[in-house]
ROTI-499509 format. One record per residue (C-alpha): residue in one letter; y, x, z. Coordinates in steps of 0.5 Angstrom, whole numbers, plus 2048, in hexadecimal, padded with zeros to 3 digits. Each point is the difference from the previous one (the first is absolute). Layout:
ROTI-499509
AYXZ...
END
This chain:
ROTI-499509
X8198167FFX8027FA804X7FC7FC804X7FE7FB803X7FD7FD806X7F97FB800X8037FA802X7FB7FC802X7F8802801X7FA7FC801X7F8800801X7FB7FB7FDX7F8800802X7FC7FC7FBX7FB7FC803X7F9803800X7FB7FD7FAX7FA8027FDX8027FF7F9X8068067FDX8037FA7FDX8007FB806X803806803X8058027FBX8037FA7FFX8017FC808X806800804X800805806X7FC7FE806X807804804X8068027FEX805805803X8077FF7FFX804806802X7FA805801X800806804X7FC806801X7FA8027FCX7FD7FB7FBX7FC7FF7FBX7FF7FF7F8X7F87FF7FFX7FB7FD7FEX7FA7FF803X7FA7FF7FEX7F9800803X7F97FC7FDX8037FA803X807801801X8068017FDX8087FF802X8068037FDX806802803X8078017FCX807802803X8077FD7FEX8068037FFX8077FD7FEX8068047FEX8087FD800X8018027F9X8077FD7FFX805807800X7FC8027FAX8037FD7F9X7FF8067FCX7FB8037FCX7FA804803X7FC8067FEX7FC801805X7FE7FE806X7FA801805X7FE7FC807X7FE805806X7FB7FE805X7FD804806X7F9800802X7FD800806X7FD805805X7F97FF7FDX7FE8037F9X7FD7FB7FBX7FB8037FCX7FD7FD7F9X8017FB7FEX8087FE801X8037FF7FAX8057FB801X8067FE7FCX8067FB800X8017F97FDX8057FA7FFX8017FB805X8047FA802X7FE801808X8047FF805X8047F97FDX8018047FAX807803802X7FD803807X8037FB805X7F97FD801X7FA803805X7FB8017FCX7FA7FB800X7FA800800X7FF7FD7F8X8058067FEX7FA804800X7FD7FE7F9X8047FA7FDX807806801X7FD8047FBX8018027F9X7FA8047FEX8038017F9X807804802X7FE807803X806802803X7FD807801X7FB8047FEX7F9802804X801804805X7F9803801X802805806X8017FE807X803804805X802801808X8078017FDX8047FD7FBX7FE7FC7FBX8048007F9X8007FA7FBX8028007F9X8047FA7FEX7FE7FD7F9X8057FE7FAX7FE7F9803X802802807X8068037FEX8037FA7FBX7FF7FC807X803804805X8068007FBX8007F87FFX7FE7FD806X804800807X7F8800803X7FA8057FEX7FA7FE803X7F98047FFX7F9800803X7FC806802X7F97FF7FDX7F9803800X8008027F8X7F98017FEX7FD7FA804X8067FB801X8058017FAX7FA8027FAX7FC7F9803X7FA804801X7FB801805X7FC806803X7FC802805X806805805X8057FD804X8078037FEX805801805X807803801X804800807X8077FF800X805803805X8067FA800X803803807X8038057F9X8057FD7FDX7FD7FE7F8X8068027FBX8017FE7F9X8048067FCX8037FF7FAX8048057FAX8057FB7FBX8018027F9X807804800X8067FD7FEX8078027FDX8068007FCX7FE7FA7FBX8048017FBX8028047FAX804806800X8038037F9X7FD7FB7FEX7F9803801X7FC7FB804X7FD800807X7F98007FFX8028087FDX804803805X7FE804805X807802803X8067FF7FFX805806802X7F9803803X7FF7FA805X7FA7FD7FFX8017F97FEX7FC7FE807X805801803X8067FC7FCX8037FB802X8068007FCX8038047FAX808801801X7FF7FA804X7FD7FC7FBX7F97FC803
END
């Protein structure tokens, strides 16, 4: 399974207000481009504050042409244990300039969003260790058209759902471990009829699977 390696990453603190949509929707009060050590996805909410904290990730995207079948983002945690609530999942952005060659901003923390484009499912469980994300169809038809793949990691059942409640949700991320994006193509062969029996039937042609023919008796 190729990888490839985050090419830019980024941190957002939203300024802290005492209205959940206040919140949501306001620029960063701080943003940290090219964040190391532990940081945090959150949302903090108390009777009278509330604050979100969202991670960018850019991908360089540009050596895949073909056709994905799966792909997952892998994200390691920090050293403490992030109990319940700690759903997050992943979302479309246009961060960083949209291609990556831009430092984060500090209106990037909401106007970048697109809450409509999952790119990953819930991830509901949280740990120290490695953190798998599954890729939607979405993600995976962008990875394969676009030269740039940009996601935000958000709080689920707070940020991404536009709903309030009463605990503070927080998962803390470990950026001194290099986050990956994996990726599996569709298998590709011999495109061709042979004995006039067409491709799409063919397994193997003189018990070689067609995965791994280039050409039959020197034909493409």
């Amino acid at each position: 399974m190729p990888t490839i390696n985050v090419n830019r990453v980024g941190l957002g603190t939203g300024n802290t207000s005492g209205n959940f949509a206040t919140a949501r929707s306001n620029a960063a009060s701080s943003v940290d481009d090219g964040a190391t050590g532990e940081q945090d996805v959150q949302y903090f909410n108390t009777a009278r504050t509330k604050r979100f904290k969202r991670v960018f990730l850019h991908f360089d995207t540009s050596s895949i042409t073909g056709t994905l079948t799966a792909a997952h983002i892998d994200i390691n945690g920090g050293t403490a244990i992030q109990f319940d609530p700690n759903d997050t999942i992943m979302i479309k952005s246009t961060a960083f300039g949209g291609d990556g060659g831009t430092a984060l901003s500090t209106s990037d923390h909401f106007s970048s969003l697109d809450y409509t484009t999952a790119y990953s499912t819930e991830l509901t469980t949280w740990s120290t260790g490695n953190n798998e994300y599954t890729l939607t169809a979405a993600a995976l038809a962008d990875i394969k058209n676009n030269d740039n793949f940009i996601v935000a990691v958000i709080d689920h059942d707070n940020d991404y759902a536009n709903s309030d409640t009463t605990a503070t949700a927080d998962v803390r991320i470990d950026f001194d471990v290099t986050i990956t994006l994996d990726y599996t193509l569709a298998a590709t062969g011999y495109g061709h009829k042979v004995n006039s029996v067409a491709s799409a039937s063919i397994g193997k042609v003189n018990t070689v699977a067609t995965t791994s023919i280039g050409k039959v008796n020197t034909v493409d």
